[in-house]
C-alpha positions in Angstrom: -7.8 8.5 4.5 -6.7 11.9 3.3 -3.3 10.4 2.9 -4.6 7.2 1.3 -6.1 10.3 -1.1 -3.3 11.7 -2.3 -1.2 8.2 -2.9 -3.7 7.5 -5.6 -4.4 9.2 -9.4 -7.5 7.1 -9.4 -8.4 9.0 -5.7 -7.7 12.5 -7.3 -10.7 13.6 -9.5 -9.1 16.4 -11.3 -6.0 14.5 -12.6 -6.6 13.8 -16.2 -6.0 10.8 -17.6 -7.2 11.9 -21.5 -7.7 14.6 -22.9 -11.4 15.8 -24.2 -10.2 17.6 -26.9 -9.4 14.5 -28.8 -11.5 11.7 -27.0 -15.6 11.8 -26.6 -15.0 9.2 -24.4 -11.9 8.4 -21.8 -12.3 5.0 -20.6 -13.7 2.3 -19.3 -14.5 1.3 -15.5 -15.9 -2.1 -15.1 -17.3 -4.3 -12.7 -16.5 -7.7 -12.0 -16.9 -11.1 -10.4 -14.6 -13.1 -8.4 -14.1 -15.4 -11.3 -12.9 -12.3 -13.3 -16.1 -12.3 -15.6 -17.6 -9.0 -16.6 -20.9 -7.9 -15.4 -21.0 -4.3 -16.3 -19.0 -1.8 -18.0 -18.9 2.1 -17.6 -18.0 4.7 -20.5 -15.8 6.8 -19.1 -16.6 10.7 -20.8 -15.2 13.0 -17.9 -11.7 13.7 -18.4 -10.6 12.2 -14.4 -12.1 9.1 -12.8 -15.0 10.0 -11.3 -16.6 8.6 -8.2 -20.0 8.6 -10.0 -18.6 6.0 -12.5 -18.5 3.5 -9.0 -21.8 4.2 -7.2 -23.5 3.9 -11.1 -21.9 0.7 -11.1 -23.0 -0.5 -8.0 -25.9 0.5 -8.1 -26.9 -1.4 -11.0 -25.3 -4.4 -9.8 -27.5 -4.2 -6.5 -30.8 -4.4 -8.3 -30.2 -7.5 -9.6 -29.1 -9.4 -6.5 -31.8 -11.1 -4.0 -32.7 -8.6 -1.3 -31.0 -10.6 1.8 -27.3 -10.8 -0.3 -24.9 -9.2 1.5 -22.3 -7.6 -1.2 -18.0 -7.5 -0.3 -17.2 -4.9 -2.6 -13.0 -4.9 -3.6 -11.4 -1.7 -5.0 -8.2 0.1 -5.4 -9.5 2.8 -3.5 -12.6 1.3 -1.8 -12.0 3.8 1.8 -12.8 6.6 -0.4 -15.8 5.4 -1.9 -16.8 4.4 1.4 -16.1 7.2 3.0 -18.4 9.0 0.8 -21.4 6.4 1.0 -21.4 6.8 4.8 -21.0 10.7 4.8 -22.9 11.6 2.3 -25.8 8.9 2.3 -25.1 7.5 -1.5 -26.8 4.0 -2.3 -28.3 4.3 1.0 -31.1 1.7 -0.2 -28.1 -0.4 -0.7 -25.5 0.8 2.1 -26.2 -1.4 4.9 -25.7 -4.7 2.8 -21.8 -2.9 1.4 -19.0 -4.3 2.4 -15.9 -2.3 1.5 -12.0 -3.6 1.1 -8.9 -2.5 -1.0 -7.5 -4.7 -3.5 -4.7 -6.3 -2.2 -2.1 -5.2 -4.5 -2.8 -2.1 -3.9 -3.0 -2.2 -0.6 0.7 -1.4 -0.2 -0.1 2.0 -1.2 -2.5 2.7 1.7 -1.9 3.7 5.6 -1.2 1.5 7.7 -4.0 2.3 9.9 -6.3 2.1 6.7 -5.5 -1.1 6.4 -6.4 -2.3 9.7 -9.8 -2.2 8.5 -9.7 -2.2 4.7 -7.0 -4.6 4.1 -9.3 -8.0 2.4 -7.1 -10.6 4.7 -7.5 -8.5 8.1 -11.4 -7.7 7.4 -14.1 -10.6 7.5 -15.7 -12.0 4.6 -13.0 -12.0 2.1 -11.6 -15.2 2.1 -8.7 -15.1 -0.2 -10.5 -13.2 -2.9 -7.8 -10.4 -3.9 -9.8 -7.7 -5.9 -7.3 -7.9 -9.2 -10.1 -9.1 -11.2 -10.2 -5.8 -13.4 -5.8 -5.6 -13.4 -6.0 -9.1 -15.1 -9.1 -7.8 -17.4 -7.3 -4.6 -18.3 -4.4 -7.2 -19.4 -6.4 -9.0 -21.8 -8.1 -6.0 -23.8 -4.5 -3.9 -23.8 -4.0 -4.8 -27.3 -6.9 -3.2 -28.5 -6.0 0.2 -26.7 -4.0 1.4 -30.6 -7.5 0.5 -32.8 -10.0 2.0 -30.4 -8.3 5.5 -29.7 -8.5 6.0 -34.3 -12.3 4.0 -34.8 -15.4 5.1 -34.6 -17.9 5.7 -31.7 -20.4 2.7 -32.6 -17.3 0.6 -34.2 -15.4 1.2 -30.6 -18.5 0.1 -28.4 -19.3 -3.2 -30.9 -15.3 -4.2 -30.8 -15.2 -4.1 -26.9 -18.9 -6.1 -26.5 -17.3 -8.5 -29.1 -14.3 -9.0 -26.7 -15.9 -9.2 -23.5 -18.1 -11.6 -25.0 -15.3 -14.0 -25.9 -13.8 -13.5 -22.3 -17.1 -14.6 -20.9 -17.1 -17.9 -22.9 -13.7 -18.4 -22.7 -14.3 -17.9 -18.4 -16.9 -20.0 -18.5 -15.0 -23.3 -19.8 -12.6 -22.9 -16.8 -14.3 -22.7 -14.0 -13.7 -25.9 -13.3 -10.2 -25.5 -13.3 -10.3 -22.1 -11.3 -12.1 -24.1 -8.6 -9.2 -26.7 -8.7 -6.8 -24.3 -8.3 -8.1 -22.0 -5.3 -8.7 -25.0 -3.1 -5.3 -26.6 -3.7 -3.8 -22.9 -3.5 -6.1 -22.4 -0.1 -5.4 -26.1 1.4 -1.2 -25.3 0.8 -2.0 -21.9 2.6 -3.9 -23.3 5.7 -1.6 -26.2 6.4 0.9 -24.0 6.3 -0.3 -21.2 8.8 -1.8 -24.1 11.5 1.8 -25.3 11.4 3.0 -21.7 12.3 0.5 -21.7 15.2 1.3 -25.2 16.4 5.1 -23.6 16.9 3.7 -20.8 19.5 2.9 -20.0 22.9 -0.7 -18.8 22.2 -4.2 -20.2 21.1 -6.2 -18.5 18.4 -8.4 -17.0 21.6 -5.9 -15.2 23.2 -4.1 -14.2 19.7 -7.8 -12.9 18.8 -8.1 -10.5 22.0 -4.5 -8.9 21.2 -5.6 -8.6 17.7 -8.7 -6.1 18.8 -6.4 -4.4 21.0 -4.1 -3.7 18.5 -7.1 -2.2 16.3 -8.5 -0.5 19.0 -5.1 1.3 20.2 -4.2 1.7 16.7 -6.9 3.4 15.7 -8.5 5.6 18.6 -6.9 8.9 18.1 -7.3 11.4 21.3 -9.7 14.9 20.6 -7.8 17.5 19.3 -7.5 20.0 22.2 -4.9 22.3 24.7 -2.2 20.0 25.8 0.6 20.6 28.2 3.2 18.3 25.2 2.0 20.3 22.0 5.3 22.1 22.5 7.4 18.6 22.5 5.2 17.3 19.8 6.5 20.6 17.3 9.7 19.6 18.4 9.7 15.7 17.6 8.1 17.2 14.4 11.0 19.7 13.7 13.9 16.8 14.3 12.0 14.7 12.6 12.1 17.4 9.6 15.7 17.8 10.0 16.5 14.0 10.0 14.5 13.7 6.6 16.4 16.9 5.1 20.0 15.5 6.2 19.2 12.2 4.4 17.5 13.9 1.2 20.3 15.9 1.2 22.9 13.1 1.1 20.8 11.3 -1.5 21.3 14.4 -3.9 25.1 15.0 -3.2 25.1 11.3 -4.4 23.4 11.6 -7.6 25.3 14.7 -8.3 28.6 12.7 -7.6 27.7 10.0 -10.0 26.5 12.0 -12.6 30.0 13.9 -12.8 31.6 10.6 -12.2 29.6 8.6 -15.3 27.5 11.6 -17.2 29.7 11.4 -20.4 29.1 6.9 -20.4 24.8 7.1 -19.5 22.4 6.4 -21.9 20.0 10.0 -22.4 17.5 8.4 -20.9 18.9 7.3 -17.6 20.9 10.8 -17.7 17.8 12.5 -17.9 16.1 10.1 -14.6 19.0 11.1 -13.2 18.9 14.8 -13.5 15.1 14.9 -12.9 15.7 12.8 -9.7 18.5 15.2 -8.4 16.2 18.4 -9.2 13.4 16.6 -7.1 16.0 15.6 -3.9 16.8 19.9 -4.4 13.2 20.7 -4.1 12.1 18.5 -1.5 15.1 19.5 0.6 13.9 23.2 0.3 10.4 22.5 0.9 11.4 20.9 4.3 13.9 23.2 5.4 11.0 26.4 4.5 8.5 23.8 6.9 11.6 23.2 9.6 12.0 27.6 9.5 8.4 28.2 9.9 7.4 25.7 12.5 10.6 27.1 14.5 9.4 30.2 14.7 6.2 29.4 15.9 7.6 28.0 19.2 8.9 30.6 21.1 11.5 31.3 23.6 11.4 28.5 25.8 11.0 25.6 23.7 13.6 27.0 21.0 16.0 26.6 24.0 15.0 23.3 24.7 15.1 21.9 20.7 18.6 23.3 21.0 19.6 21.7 24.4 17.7 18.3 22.7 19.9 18.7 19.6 23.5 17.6 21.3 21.7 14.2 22.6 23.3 11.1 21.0 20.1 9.0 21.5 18.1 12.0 20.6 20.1 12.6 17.3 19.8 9.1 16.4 16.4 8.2 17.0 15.3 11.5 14.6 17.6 10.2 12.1 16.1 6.5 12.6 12.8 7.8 12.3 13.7 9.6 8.7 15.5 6.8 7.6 12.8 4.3 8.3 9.9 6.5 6.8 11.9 7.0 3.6 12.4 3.1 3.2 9.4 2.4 3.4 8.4 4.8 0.6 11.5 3.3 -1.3 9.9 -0.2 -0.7 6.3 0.8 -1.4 8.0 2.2 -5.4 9.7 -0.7 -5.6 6.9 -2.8 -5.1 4.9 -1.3 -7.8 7.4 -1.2 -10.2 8.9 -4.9 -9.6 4.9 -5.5 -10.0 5.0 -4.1 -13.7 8.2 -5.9 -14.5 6.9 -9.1 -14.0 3.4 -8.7 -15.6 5.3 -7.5 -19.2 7.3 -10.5 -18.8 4.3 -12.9 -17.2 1.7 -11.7 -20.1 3.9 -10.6 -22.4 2.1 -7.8 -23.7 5.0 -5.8 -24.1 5.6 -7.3 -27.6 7.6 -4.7 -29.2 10.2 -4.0 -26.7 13.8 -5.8 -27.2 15.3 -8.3 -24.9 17.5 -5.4 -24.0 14.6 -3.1 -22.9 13.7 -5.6 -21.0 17.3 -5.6 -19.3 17.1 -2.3 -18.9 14.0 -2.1 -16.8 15.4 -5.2 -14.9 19.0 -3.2 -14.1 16.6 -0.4 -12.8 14.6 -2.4 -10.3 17.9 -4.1 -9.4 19.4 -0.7 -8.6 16.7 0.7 -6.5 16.8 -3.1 -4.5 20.6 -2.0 -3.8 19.7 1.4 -2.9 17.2 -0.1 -0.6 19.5 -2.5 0.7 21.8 0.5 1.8 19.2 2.2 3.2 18.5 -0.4 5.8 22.1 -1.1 6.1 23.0 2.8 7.6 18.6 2.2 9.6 20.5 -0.6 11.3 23.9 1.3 12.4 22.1 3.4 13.8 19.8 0.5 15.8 22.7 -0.7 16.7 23.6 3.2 18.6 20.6 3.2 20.0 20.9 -0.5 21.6 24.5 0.7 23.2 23.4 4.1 24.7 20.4 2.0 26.3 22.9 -0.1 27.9 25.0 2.7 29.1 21.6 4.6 30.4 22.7 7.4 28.2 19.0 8.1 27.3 16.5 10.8 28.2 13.9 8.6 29.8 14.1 5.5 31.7 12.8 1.9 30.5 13.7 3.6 26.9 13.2 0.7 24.2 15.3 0.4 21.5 13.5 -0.2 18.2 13.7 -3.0 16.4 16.5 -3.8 13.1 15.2 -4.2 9.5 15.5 -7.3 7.4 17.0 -6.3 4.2 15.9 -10.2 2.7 12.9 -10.3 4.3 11.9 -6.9 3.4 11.7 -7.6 -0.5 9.0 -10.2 0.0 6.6 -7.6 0.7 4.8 -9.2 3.1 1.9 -6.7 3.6 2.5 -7.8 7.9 5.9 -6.7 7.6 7.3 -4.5 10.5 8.5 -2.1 8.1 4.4 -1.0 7.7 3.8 -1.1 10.9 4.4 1.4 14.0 7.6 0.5 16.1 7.5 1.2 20.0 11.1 2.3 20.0 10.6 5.0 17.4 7.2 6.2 18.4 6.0 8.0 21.0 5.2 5.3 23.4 8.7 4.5 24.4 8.4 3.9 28.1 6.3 1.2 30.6 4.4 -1.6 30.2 3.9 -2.0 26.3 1.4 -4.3 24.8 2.2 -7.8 24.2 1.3 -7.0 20.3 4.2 -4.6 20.2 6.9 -6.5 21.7 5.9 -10.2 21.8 7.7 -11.9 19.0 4.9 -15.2 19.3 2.0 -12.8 19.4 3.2 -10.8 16.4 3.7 -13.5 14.3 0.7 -15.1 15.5 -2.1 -12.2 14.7 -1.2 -12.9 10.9 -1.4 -16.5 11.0 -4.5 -16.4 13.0 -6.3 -14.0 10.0 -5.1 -16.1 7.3 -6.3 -19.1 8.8 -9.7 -17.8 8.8 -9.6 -16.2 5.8 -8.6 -19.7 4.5 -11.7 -21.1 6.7 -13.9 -18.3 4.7 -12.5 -19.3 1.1 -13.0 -22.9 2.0 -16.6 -22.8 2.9 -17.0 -20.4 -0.7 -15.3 -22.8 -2.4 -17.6 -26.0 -1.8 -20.5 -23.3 -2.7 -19.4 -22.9 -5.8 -18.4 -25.9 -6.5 -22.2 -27.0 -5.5 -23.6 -24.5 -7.9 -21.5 -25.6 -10.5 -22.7 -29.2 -10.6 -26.0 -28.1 -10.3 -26.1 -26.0 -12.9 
């Protein structure tokens, strides 16, 4: 969760998003239906987003709902918020009827492990619901973002009631049509996931019991203590250090070859990306090499000699490079999603009015670059695979039943699919490399199953929703 922290602006209470010197009040933070209508809004005065704006929120939400409703609450950083409802006891009237899940957009920012049990299509309840109400409400007020910041105080609050009125009514003429649209979209969705099971070994029992073992395994961590392979964990840390270093350091000797190669052609702007980008690679570099120095020192004698004797293995050497590589595509892949994300919602609500056709471009040729960089990224993951596969034929490894881990789909890896392998732990580049591994792991049915078998249910969950709604809607 501390990781999940830092990933996050929103999680980070000191970053300041406006400044108080010229705004009595910041923002807004707004609660939401499912249907994307409005229920309450916060006035934002603090200069961060604070975790009171939430639990105020909430709170007043909760008051109004029967006693015996049982609330799924979706936000970008919901395992923060509830984090701090179970540790510190906040809404505790309220707590034991909270359900908590990230919105699913964002959960490509998160842990893996967080998403285990905050993810909205691996957590019960949820149906297909996916928590971007307040994204697609933030859309539809943008344009007012140049009046507000120059009115008044009472002028400001009467404009935005005026405008979340008119998104109410205009909501509340569609429903029909949203209704329409989830069941067809969640019909499509489970006929095509019950076609995926009817293709595997496995019923939804058995998938179901590897499922919880996955969680379970995934999640139990053993009690920090005295152990006898501390010293080989600093040392898997320190190649690991060194792998990341070698490839940050190639990235930089890159950037600096094309920027003497095409400095005097680049527009400022991309000049200026590309100098900031080689000045970070620089800094990152030196901040791991300072991490590599100090942890090295702290070994002693004995291990020392045996990260040196470890350092001429080919499948060692590899593997610590594999491990780099694969960690810094899936940060590559995490940016990209986020910023192909942005592309498409300028172009999808066009709310980027004043920009040119060639600004657009420009953003396009961006995200295409970073796809290719991405693409070669994988490319050089997969040599090295490939090494791995032929010293574990040759028995030129340092353990025996050594697993090699498993190549990258450069196609498949731009869907984003949030049950992509690249998120996930592999057993050949972990620390469980040897015996009997889990059928979760290595089972090509079972893996594929497990995310069939959620999004079924989750369809099952929507469905019986649906014909609630649709119920209340005729009624009312």
């Amino acid at each position: 969760l501390d990781e999940c922290e830092k990933s996050f602006i929103a999680a980070q209470e000191g970053i300041t998003k406006a400044s108080k010197n010229y705004y009595s009040d910041t923002g807004l933070m707004a609660i939401l239906c499912r249907h994307d209508r409005v229920l309450w809004v916060a006035n934002m005065t603090s200069a961060g987003e604070k975790q009171f704006y939430a639990l105020a929120l909430l709170n007043r939400v909760m008051r109004d709902l029967p006693l015996d409703w049982h609330v799924g609450v979706l936000y970008d950083i919901a395992c923060q918020l509830s984090r701090s409802i179970e540790k510190f006891g906040y809404l505790e009237q309220f707590a034991s009827r909270l359900s908590f899940a990230v919105s699913v957009f964002h959960a490509y920012g998160h842990q893996w492990i967080c998403q285990l049990v905050y993810h909205p299509r691996k957590r019960s309840g949820f149906g297909l619901t996916d928590g971007e109400g307040c994204e697609r409400f933030w859309s539809a007020i943008r344009r007012l973002i140049a009046v507000l910041r120059v009115c008044g105080y009472f002028r400001r609050l009467f404009m935005l009631d005026r405008q979340f009125d008119f998104l109410d009514q205009e909501g509340m003429k569609k429903l029909g049509k949203w209704l329409a649209r989830r069941w067809r979209e969640c019909m499509k969705r489970m006929h095509s996931t019950h076609e995926t099971l009817k293709g595997l070994r496995y019923d939804e029992a058995m998938l179901d019991g590897e499922w919880k073992d996955q969680v379970r395994s995934q999640l139990v961590k053993p009690k920090p203590g005295q152990s006898k392979a501390a010293g080989d964990k600093a040392i898997n840390d320190i190649l690991l250090d060194i792998g990341r270093a070698q490839e940050a350091a190639k990235l930089v000797k890159r950037a600096e070859t094309k920027l003497r190669k095409t400095a005097h052609s680049m527009r400022p702007s991309d000049l200026q990306a590309l100098t900031d980008s080689i000045d970070s690679g620089k800094r990152e570099v030196k901040t791991i090499k300072a991490r590599i120095k100090t942890a090295s020192g702290a070994l002693g004698t004995e291990s020392t000699r045996q990260l040196q004797a470890m350092r001429g293995d080919d499948y060692v050497c590899a593997r610590v490079n594999a491990r780099a590589l694969r960690a810094n595509i899936r940060e590559a892949v995490r940016a990209h999603k986020f910023e192909r994300e942005r592309l498409e919602r300028a172009y999808r609500r066009q709310v980027m009015r004043t920009l040119k056709h060639k600004d657009h471009a420009q953003t396009r040729d961006l995200v295409h670059r970073k796809q290719k960089t991405i693409s070669s990224m994988v490319t050089r993951y997969n040599a090295l695979v490939k090494k791995m596969e032929v010293l574990v034929k040759q028995g030129r490894v340092p353990k025996r039943r050594t697993q090699a881990p498993r190549r990258l789909d450069a196609k498949q890896l731009f869907k984003l699919d949030v049950d992509d392998e690249i998120w996930q732990e592999d057993p050949g580049l972990g620390p469980q490399d040897e015996g009997n591994l889990p059928r979760w792991q290595v089972d090509r049915d079972v893996r594929i199953g497990i995310p069939a078998m959620l999004e079924v249910r989750r369809c099952r969950e929507e469905l019986e929703r649906l014909n609630a709604e649709a119920r209340s809607l005729v009624h009312w």
